[in-house]
One Martini backbone bead per residue (centre of mass of N, CA, C, O) as a GRO file, in nm:
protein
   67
    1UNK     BB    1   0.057   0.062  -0.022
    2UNK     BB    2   0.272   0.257   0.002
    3UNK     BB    3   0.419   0.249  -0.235
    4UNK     BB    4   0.157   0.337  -0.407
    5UNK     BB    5   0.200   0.591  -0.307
    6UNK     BB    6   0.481   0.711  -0.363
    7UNK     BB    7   0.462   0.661  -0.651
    8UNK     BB    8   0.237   0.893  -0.697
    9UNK     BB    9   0.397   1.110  -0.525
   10UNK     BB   10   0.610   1.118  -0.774
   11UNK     BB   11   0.451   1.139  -1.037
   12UNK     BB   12   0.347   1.446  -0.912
   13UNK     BB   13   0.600   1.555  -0.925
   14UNK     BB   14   0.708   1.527  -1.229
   15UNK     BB   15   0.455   1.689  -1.341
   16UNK     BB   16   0.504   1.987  -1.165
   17UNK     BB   17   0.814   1.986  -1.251
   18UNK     BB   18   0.744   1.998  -1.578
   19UNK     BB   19   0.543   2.238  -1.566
   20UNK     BB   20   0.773   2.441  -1.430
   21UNK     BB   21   1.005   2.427  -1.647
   22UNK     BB   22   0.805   2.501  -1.879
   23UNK     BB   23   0.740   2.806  -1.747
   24UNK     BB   24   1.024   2.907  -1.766
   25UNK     BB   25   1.090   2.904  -2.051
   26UNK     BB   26   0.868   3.036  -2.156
   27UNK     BB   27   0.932   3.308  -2.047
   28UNK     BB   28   1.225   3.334  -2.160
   29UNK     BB   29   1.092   3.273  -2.447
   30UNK     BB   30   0.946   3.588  -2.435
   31UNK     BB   31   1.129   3.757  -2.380
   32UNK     BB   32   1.349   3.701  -2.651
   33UNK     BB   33   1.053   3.740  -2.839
   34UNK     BB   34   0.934   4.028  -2.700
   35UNK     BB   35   0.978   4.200  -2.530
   36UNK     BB   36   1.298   4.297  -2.575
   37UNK     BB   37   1.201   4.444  -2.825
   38UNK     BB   38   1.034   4.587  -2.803
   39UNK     BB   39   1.132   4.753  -2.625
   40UNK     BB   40   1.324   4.862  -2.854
   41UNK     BB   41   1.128   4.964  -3.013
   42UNK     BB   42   1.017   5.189  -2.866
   43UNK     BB   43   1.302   5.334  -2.790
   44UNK     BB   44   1.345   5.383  -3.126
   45UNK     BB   45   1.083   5.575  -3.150
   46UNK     BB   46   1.151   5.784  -2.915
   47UNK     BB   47   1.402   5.918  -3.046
   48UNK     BB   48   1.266   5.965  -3.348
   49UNK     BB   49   1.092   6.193  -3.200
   50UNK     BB   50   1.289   6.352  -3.066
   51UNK     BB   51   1.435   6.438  -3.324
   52UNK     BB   52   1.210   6.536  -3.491
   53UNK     BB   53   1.121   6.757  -3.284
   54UNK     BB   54   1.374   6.929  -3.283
   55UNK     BB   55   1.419   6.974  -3.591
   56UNK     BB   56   1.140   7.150  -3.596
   57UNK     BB   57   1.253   7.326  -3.402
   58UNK     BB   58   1.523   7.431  -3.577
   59UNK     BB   59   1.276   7.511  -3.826
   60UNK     BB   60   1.124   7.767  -3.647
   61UNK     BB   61   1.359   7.912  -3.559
   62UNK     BB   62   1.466   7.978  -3.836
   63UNK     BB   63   1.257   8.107  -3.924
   64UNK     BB   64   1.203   8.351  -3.696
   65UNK     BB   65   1.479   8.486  -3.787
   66UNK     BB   66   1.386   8.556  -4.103
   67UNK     BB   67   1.162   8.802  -3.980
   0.00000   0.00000   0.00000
């Protein structure tokens, strides 16, 4: 009877353990396909706007100054 115990419970405890490393992958293996990309696109978009935005401000003054 015990044995039968025993079996069950390491036969689940294989199965959580399995759960859960598989659980540990999927996560490591978002970050390094969706989310660090992402913040990488957001923040060279973030830039690109900061850029544009500066480029058009010294294209207004400069607008500014000739009249």
């Amino acid at each position: 009877m015990s044995s039968h115990l025993a079996m069950l419970y390491w036969s689940g405890m294989l199965v959580l353990f399995f759960f859960w490393a598989y659980g540990i992958v999927s996560f490591i293996l978002d970050l390094k396909n969706k989310i660090v990309p992402g913040i990488i696109q957001y923040r060279r978009g973030r830039r690109r706007e900061k850029a544009k935005q500066e480029h058009e401000e010294e294209r207004e003054e400069r607008e500014k100054q000739l009249y």
